[in-house]
C-alpha positions as CSV (number, residue, x, y, z in Angstrom):
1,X,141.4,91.4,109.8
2,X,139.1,92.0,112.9
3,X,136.5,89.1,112.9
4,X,133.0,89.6,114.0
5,X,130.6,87.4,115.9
6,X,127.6,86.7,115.1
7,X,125.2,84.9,117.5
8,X,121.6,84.6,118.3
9,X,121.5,88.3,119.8
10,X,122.5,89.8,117.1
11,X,121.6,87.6,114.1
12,X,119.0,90.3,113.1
13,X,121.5,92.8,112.6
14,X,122.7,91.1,109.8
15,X,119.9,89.3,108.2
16,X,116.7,91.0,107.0
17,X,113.3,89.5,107.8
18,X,111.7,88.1,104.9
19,X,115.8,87.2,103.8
20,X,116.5,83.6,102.7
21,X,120.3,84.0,102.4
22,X,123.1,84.5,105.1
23,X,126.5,85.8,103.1
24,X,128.9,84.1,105.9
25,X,132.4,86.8,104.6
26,X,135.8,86.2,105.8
27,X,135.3,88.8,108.3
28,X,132.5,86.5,110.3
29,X,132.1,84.1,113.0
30,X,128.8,82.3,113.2
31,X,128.4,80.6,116.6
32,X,126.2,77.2,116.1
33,X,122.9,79.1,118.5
34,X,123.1,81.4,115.2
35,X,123.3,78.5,112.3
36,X,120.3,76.3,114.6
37,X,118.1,79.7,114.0
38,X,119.3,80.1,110.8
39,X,118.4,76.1,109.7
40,X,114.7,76.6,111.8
41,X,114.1,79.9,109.2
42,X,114.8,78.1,106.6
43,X,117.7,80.6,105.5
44,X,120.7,79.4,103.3
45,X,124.1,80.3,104.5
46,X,126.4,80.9,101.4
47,X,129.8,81.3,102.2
48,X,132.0,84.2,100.3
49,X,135.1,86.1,100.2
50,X,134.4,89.1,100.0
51,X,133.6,91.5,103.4
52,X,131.1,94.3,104.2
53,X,130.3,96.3,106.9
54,X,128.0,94.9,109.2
55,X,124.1,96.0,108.2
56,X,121.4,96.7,110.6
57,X,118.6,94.1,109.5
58,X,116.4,95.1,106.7
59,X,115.6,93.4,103.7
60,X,116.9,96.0,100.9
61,X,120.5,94.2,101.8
62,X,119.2,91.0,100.6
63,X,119.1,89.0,97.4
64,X,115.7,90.3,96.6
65,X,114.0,90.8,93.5
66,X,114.9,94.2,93.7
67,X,118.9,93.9,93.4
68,X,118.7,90.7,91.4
69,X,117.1,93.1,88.4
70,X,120.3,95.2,88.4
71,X,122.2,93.0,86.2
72,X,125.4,90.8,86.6
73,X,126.7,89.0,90.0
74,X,129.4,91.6,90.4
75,X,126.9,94.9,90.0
76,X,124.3,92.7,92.5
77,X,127.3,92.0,95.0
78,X,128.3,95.8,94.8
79,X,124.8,97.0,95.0
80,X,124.1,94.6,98.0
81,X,127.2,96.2,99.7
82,X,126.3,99.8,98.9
83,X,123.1,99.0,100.4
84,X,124.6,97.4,103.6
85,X,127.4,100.2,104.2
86,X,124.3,102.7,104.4
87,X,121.9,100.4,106.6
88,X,125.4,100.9,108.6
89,X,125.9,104.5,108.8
90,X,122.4,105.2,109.5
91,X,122.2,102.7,112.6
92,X,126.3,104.1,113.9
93,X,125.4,108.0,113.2
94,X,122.0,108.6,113.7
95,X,120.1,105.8,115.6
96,X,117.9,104.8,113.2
97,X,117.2,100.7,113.8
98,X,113.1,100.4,112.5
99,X,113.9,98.1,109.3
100,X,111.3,99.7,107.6
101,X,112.4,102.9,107.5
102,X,116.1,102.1,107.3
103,X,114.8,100.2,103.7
104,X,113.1,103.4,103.0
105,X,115.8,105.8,103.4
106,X,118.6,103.0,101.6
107,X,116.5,102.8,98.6
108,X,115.4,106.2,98.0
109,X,119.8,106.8,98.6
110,X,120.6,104.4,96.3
111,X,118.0,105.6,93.5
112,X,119.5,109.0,94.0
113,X,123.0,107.6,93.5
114,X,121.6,105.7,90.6
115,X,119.9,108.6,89.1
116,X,123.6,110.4,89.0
């Protein structure tokens, strides 16, 4: 399994803004510059084993109240890593890096998938 590392240049591509918990997956290596900026935000790091691709930031990948609404852990963990594996695509394929929009365009995807 390829291992990616995560330090303070490119934190924000895997944490949204107004966040307040890091997922630290099998598939991650945080370097201690990362966990001192994590600590100073105030951001929890909870460590899992499961993996997802690597989000661009935005807060729509987050626990949020959004997400937590959806129901059990397991539909909350799979909606989280919907959301991230589009935040993904968008940043790879088309250059789109504003979090705002990229939380825009993931939730009105994720509604339409919803709505099918």
């Amino acid at each position: 399994m390829k291992k990616e590392l995560i330090g303070p240049n490119n934190l924000d591509k895997f944490l949204g803004p107004e966040e307040t918990v890091f997922r630290m997956g099998p598939d991650k290596i945080l370097t201690p510059g990362a966990k001192d900026i994590l600590r100073n935000r105030g951001v929890r790091i909870e460590y899992t084993k499961e993996t997802c691709p690597a989000p661009a930031a935005t807060d729509a990948c987050g626990p949020d109240a959004q997400l937590r609404a959806i129901g059990s852990p397991d539909q909350v963990r799979s909606q989280t890593c919907m959301a991230m594996t589009i935040v993904d695509l968008l940043g790879r394929e088309y250059g789109i890096q504003d979090p705002e929009v990229l939380k825009e365009i993931t939730l009105a995807v994720m509604s339409k998938i919803d709505a099918n």
